[in-house]
Steps between C-alpha positions, in 0.01 A plus 500: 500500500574460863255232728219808516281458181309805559668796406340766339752718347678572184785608631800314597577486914850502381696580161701174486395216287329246654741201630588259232245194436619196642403365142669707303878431412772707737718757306848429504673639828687748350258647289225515800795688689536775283143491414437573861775779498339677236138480648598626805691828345210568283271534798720713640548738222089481435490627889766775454352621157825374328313403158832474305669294781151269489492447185888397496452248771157395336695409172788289720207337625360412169837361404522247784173364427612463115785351649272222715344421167251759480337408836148627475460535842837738534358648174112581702757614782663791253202606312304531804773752642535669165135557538542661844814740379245615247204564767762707649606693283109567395541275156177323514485359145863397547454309765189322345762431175743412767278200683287361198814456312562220758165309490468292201891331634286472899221343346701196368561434845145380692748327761586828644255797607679811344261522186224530724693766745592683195075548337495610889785797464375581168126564666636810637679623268212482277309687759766744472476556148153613547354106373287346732381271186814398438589421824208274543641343203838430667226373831357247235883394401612500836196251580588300191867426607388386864298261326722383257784498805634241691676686730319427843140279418426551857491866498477675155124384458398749800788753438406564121105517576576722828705725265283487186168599722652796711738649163162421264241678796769805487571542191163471360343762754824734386379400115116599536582829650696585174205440315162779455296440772214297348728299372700386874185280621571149313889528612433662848325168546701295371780628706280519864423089404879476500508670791261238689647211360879608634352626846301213505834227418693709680371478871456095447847539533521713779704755317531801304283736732702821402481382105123483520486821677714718269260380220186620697685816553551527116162445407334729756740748383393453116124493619544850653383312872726688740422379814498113339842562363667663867357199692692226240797739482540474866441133572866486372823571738750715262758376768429119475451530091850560291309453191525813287175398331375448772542810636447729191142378533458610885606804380273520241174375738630755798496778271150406322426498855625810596758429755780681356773488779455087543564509088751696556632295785498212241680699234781574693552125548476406180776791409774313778767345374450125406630252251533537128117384401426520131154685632630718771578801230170428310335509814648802610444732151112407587475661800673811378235482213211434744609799716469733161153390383284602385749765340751195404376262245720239504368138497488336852256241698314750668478737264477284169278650306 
């Protein structure tokens, strides 16, 4: 985590591993070298489609961290890109095998903050198996490893609530609506208290105006309150936002809303080229699915149920 506690999302602003803890013993030169190599041919065969060439460089990769001792942070490093080869190439469970193969080694670790990125990855893919339950789980063990962290006592406090309110507000509202009707009250209330608590944390810190908003956009969308769900939706600026999350959830209150070309303005932003992000193709597949409801019945946040 950077020096801004508050972010909302699940997905990574970039695909590299986070830098090295200070506390955490350097890889040997050489290894770290090739290690780097690797990592950066990977994410360029991910980008081109290369999945053979990926996996390749992904295996070189996993040989210079066996080589620096089986550094676990080189070792978060590879399974986190395995895991976005496999969201890629439309492998969901694979990349969930891929990434929670890594976790028991991160959690030995509480001096470095990958354990707690990685419950954070695996939220979405969780999401994109169709789980919210289970990815509230991985919000619980992503909470969990904050607090048992001692990776930055000065910020993780605020980062892991911040994160645990606006992932457990989201993904409880997308749970309810997969449930019968009479059955959605307890958790639609549960997840609008989550919803207070994180807008209400949030703005103490001055932050997080366009996370707040995409979740009022969600919810008016679920609750079938159109013009609730346009006015949220376009509180945020699709130009000023890169956040694919972000952004999949304007497009989901502008076209609750009924303002199909701004959606569509937002759509076609999402689509530019951009960095390898382990969520960009998940995020992508769900607006194709959206675009096909009611017809198409795959699993997605708007159309969960």
């Amino acid at each position: 985590p950077g020096s801004t506690p508050a972010v909302a999302s699940s997905a990574p602003s970039s695909l590299a591993p986070p830098p090295q803890s200070p506390s955490l013993p350097a890889a040997p030169a050489e290894s770290f070298a090739s290690f780097g190599q690797a990592m950066m041919g990977a994410e360029k065969a991910i980008d081109t489609g290369d999945y053979s060439g990926a996996d390749r460089a992904l295996d070189a990769a996993a040989a210079a961290a066996a080589a620096a001792g089986g550094d676990a942070h080189m070792l978060f490093g590879v399974a986190l890109y395995r895991a976005t080869r496999f969201t890629y190439s439309g492998d969901i469970d694979r990349a969930v095998t891929a990434l929670t193969a890594v976790i028991p080694e991160l959690a030995k670790h509480p001096e470095s903050s990958d354990e707690f990125s990685a419950h954070n990855q695996m939220m979405i893919l969780r999401v994109a198996q169709g789980d919210p339950s289970a990815a509230l789980l991985e919000d619980d063990q992503a909470t969990r490893a904050a607090a048992r962290g001692t990776w930055a006592p000065q910020e993780q406090v605020t980062l892991a609530y911040l994160k645990d309110r606006w992932h457990r507000a989201y993904l409880t509202r997308m749970l309810a609506q997969t449930r019968a009707e009479s059955a959605r009250p307890p958790l639609i209330h549960q997840a609008e208290a989550a919803l207070a608590d994180y807008r209400t944390r949030a703005r103490q810190l001055g932050t997080n105006e366009d996370s707040i908003a995409v979740l009022e956009a969600y919810f008016a969308a679920l609750d079938g309150k159109r013009d609730a769900a346009l006015r949220a939706a376009k509180k945020v600026n699709p130009a000023k936002d890169d956040d694919l999350e972000d952004l999949y959830l304007v497009v989901v209150g502008l076209e609750a809303g009924g303002d199909h070309a701004a959606a569509e303005t937002v759509r076609q932003r999402m689509r530019q080229p951009g960095d390898v992000h382990l969520s960009r193709p998940i995020m992508l597949r769900w607006l194709d699915h959206d675009a096909k409801a009611p017809g198409d019945k795959a699993f997605t946040p708007w159309h969960p149920g």
